[in-house]
N, C-alpha and C positions, 0 to 999 in steps of 0.2 A: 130401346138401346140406350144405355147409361157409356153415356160417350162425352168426356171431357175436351174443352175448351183449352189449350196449354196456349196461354198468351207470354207465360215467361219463357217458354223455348221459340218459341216464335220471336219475340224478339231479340232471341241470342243469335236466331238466324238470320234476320237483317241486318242486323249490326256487322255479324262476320260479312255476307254479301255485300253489302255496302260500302265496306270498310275497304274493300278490294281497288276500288276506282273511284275517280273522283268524281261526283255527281251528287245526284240529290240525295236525301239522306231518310230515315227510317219519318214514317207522316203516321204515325197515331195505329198501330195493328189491329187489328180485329174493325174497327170501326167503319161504319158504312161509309161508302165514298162521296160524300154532299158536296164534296169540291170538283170532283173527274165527272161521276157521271152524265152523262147531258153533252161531253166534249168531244166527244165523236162529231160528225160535220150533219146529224139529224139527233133531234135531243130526245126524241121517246125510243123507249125498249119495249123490243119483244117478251121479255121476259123481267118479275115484279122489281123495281127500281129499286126496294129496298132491302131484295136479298144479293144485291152486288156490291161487295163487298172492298176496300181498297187495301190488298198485299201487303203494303208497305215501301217498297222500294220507290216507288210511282213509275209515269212510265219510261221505259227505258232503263229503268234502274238496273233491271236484270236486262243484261245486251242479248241481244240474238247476235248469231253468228250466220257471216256471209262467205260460200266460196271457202270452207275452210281446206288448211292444210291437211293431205292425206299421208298417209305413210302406209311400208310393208308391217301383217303380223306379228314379225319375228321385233319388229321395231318397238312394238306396244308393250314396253315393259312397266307402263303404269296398270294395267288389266291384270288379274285374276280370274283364272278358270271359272269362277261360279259367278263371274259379275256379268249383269245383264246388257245385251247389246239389241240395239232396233237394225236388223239387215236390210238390202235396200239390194236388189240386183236390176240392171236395164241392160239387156244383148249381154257381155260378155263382160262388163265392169259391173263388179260385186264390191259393195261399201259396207262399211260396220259402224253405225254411232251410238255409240255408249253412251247407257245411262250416265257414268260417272260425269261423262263431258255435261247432259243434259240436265244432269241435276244443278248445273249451274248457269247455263243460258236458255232451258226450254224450248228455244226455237234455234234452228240449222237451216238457213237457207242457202240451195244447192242447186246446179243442173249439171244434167249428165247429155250427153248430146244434145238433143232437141227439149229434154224433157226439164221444163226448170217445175222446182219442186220445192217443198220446206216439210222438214222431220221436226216435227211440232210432240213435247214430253212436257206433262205433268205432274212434275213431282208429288202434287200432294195426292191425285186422283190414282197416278199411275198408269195413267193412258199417254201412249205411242201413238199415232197418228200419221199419219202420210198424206200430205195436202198438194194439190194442184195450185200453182201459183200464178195461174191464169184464170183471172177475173173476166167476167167479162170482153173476152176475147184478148185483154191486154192483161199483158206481164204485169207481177207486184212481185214484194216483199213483204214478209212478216215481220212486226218486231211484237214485244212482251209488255203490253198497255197497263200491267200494274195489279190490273181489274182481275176480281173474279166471281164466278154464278157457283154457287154449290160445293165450292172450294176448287173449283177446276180455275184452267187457263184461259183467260179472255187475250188471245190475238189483237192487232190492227195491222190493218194493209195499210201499206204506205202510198198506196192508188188514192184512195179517199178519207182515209182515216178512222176507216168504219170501224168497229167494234165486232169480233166473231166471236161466238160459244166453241169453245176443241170440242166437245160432246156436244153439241147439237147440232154441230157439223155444218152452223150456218151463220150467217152476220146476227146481230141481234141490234145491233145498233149504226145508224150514218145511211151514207148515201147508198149500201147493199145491201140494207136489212132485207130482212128475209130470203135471201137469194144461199141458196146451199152452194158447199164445197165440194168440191171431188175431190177422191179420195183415193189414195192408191195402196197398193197389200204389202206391208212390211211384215219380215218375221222377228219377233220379240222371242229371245231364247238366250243362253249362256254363250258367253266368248266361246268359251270350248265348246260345245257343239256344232257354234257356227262356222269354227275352225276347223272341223273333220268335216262339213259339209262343202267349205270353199276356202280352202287352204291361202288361196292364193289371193285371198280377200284381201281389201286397201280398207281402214281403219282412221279416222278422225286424229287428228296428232294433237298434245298438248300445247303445243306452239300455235295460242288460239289471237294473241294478242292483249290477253287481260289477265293479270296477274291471278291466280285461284290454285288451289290445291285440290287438283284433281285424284289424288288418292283418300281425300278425306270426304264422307258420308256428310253433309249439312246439316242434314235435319236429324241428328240427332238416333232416338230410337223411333222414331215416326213410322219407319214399314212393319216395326213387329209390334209396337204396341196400341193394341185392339182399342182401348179405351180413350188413347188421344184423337183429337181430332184437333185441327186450331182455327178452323172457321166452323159455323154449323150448316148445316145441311136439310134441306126437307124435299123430299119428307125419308124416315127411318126406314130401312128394311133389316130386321135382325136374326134374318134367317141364316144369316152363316155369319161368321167373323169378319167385323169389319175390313179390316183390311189385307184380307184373304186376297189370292188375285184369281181370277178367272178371266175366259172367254168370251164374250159378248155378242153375239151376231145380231145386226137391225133388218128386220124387212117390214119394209112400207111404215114407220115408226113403231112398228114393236121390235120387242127385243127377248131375245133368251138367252141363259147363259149356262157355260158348262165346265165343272171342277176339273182342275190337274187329279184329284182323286180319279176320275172318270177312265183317267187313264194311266192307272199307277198299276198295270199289270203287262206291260212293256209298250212297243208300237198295236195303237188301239185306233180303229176305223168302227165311226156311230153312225148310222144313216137316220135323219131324223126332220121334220117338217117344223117350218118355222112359218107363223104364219101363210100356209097353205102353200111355202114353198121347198120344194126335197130339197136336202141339203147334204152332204157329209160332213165331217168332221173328224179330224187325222190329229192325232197326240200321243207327246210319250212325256209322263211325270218327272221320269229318271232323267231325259232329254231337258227337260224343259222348254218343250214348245206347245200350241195348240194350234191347227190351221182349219179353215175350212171354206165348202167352194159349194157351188152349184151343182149337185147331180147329174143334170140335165147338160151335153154338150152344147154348143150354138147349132149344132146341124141337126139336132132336136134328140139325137141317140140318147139313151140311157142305158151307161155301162152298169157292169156289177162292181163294184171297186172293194178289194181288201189290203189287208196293211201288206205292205212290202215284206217279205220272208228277211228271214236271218242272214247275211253277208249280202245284202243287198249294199250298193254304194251308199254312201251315208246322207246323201240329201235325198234318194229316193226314196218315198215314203208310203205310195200306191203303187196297186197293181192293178188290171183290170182282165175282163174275161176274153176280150178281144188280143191279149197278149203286151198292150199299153205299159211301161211302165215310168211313174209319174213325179215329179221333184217335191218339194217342197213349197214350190212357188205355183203348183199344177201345171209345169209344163210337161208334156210327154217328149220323155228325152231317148227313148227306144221303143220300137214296136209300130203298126201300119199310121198309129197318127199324128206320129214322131212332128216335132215343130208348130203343133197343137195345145191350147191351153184351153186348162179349163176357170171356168169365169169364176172370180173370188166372188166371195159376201161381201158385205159394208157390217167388219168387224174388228176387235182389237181388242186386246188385254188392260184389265182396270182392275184396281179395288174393288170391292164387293158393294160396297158404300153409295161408291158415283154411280153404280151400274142402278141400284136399287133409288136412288135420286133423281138421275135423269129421266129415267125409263118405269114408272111405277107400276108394278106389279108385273113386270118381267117375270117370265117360269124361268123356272129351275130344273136344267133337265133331270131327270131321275124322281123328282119331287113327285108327290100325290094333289 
């Protein structure tokens, strides 16, 4: 893969980030982090000390946001139709966090009744994530440590200071290394889709506290152009275009992943084995979404499931042979096991890039 290094948009993008608040200031881009790593509260890593890398801004430079303000839909007149939002539904409050928000804090820590949580986004990877914000049985917070593995987002809990991987779903450094995150199922798809699925969705407001322009893209041409990258990454996989985005699903640390091509002939249901476990998988390209869940119910049933027919309500997405029919989040919202879910994967949408980095030699569905 002939994949360039752009150190001079990168540092037009610290400069503007930076430039926003006052704090610390842009520390050397691209350059490995000789000064942070080790500053977590355990100094060895899980993973090689020399391909973590330091952002720039240092830590905290990019704020995470806490408890932010929400607002109605019809409110959100910084969104466009085709701009991408991370959905978040718990019982009957339905939230929307925009990339646009994310492309400039990466972390969102939030709770919704009982459930506190952090919408954790990677701009450069393009991984969404939905993180449990219970450590070790005690609450934390996330904030944005600076750091990164493979060009992704290195986290710290404010419990101990430890050091997390967003794609490897685990501490990699400090007093919780190796201790994995729980993860919970967000949908990554278009404002407008996600507005004809929950109309009545509450949305992340710009009144974040930090001055930024949340209408304006950061980085530049970074999601279309294939050839940049601004950290490097190992190892390559240049089976599809870098910065394509895809599906990803992990079981038991493999991973497969599967194209919005896969389902560019409208609502599309693939039934398919992922490391020895059935799985489906429900997407529409035109939609812009991709989901997918466990086959197998928890009462051990295995439905027949197919895509939702034509005027079906718009977050329903399955059907089953039992007469089930099933949302987007796999709850069965009609039919004998109506108030039923079915169990997600440990999966999320990324670049092609991170997916082929983290996970090496992940299949490809459709591949030979």
């Amino acid at each position: 893969m002939n994949t360039m290094i752009n150190s001079g948009l990168f540092i037009s993008i610290i400069l503007l980030i930076c430039g926003c608040d006052q704090g610390q200031g842009p520390v050397g881009p691209g350059n490995r982090n000789s000064g942070n790593v080790g500053s977590g509260s355990g100094g060895a890593w899980t993973v090689p000390v020399d391909q973590v890398f330091d952002g720039g801004p240092g830590k905290d430079g990019i704020p995470a946001l806490e408890d932010p303000e929400l607002i109605d839909a019809l409110q959100a007149d910084y969104l466009n139709d085709e701009d991408l939002v991370l959905g978040y539904k718990n019982g009957e409050t339905v939230i929307a966090y925009p990339h646009a928000i994310l492309d400039w804090h990466e972390i969102i820590n939030d709770k919704v009744d009982f459930h506190a949580f952090a919408v954790t986004y990677c701009p450069l990877t393009g991984t969404g994530i939905g993180w449990s914000r219970e450590v070790e049985g005690q609450e934390t917070t996330f904030g944005v440590s600076g750091l990164l593995y493979n060009s992704n987002l290195i986290p710290y809990d404010r419990l101990s200071d430890s050091n997390w991987s967003q794609m490897r779903l685990e501490s990699i450094n400090g007093t919780f290394k190796g201790k994995s995150v729980s993860t919970f199922q967000l949908v990554e798809t278009t404002w407008q889709t996600w507005q004809e699925m929950f109309p009545d969705t509450k949305v992340v407001s710009t009144q974040t506290g930090h001055s930024r322009n949340y209408e304006n893209y950061p980085y530049g041409d970074y999601k279309t152009n294939h050839n940049n990258l601004i950290f490097p990454v190992s190892p390559e996989d240049d089976r599809l275009p870098t910065k394509e985005r895809v599906h990803g699903i992990i079981v038991k640390g493999e991973a497969k992943a599967y194209r919005f091509e896969d389902f560019a002939e409208g609502l599309t249901v693939i039934e398919d084995v992922v490391n020895e476990q059935e799985i489906i998988v429900v997407g529409d390209k035109e939609k812009n979404f991709i989901m997918s869940f466990r086959k197998k119910l928890l009462d051990g049933t295995i439905p027949e499931f197919q895509a939702a027919p034509e005027g079906s309500p718009a977050r329903v997405v399955l059907i089953d042979n039992e007469g089930n029919s099933w949302s987007i989040f796999g709850e069965a919202l009609s039919g004998p096991r109506q108030g039923e879910k079915l169990v997600p994967t440990k999966s999320f949408i990324g670049f092609w890039f991170s997916w082929g980095a983290f996970y090496p030699g992940l299949k490809l569905f459709g591949a030979n």
